[in-house]
N, C-alpha and C positions, 0 to 999 in steps of 0.2 A: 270424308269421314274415315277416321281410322279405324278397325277394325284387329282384334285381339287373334294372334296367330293358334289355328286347330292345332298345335301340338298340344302332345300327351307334357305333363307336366311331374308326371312321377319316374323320366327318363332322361338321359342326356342324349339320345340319340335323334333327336330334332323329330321323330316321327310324326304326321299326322294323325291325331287320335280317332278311334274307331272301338268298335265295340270290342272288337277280337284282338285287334292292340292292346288297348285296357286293361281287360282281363285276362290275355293268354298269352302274348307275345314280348309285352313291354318286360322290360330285367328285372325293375322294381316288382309287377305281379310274378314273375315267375320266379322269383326269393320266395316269397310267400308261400306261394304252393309246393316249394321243395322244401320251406318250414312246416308244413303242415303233411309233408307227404302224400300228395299228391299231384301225380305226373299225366301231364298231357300229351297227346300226340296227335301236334295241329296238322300233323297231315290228311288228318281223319276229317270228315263233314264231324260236325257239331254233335249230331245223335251219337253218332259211333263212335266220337271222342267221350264221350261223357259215359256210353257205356261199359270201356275198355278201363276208364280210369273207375268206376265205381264199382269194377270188377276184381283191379288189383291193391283196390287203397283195402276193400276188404269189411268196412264199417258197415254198422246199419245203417247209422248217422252220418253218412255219405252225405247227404240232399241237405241237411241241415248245416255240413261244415260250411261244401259249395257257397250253399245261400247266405251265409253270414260271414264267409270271407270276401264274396264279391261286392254284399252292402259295403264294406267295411275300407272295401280298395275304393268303393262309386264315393261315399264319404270324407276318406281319408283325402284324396282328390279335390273334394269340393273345400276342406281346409284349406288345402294350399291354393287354390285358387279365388277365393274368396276373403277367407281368414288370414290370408298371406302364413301360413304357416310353413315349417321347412320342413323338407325331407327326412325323415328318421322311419326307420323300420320297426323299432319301439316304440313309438307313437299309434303305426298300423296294427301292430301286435296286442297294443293296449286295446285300441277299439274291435279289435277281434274277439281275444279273452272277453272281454266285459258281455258282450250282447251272445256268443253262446254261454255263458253263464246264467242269461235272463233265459236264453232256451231252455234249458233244466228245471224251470220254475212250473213249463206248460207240459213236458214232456212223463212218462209212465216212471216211476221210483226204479225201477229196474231197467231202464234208458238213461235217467239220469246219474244212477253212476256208471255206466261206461263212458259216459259222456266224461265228467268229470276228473273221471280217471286216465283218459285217453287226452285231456288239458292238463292236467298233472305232469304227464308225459313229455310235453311241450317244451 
């Protein structure tokens, strides 16, 4: 039975994929997050990485970029290996923009434009 190789599929570097791959190490996530302005430093455990970067990105809306940039990578991902879709960073860009835009719908009027304004920015 043949069996579909654990590489990550949003890098050329043949890595085995993993969570901290995925999301923190692979080149394709970390365009992303140096699109979006913010920098990680995976030398940190996990707690203390997340709280040094949502110390300097600076935002309130720290927890909401995170969580809607990393649907976005876990998504983008499942296009191309499902949808056979290709690699483009305007593609991930696209399903970024789109779904914190639907944030701004649940968020307080004076959240939603920093928010807005800080995608503007973009």
């Amino acid at each position: 039975m043949f069996l579909q190789p654990y590489n990550c599929v949003l890098c050329i570097e043949l890595q085995e994929e993993d969570r901290f791959h995925l999301f923190f190490n692979c080149p394709f996530s970390q365009a992303c997050w140096i699109f979006l302005g913010i920098n990680w430093d995976t030398s940190l455990d996990y707690g203390q990485m997340i709280l040094k970067a949502r110390q300097e990105f600076g935002k309130v809306f720290f927890r909401e970029i995170v969580i809607i940039a990393c649907w976005a990578i876990w998504c983008y991902r499942n296009n191309i290996i499902f949808d056979r879709a290709s690699l483009s960073f305007a593609a991930w860009r696209g399903l970024f923009e789109k779904d914190m835009k639907l944030v701004t719908l649940r968020v307080k009027p004076s959240l939603k434009d920093k928010i807005l304004l800080w995608l503007s920015s973009l």
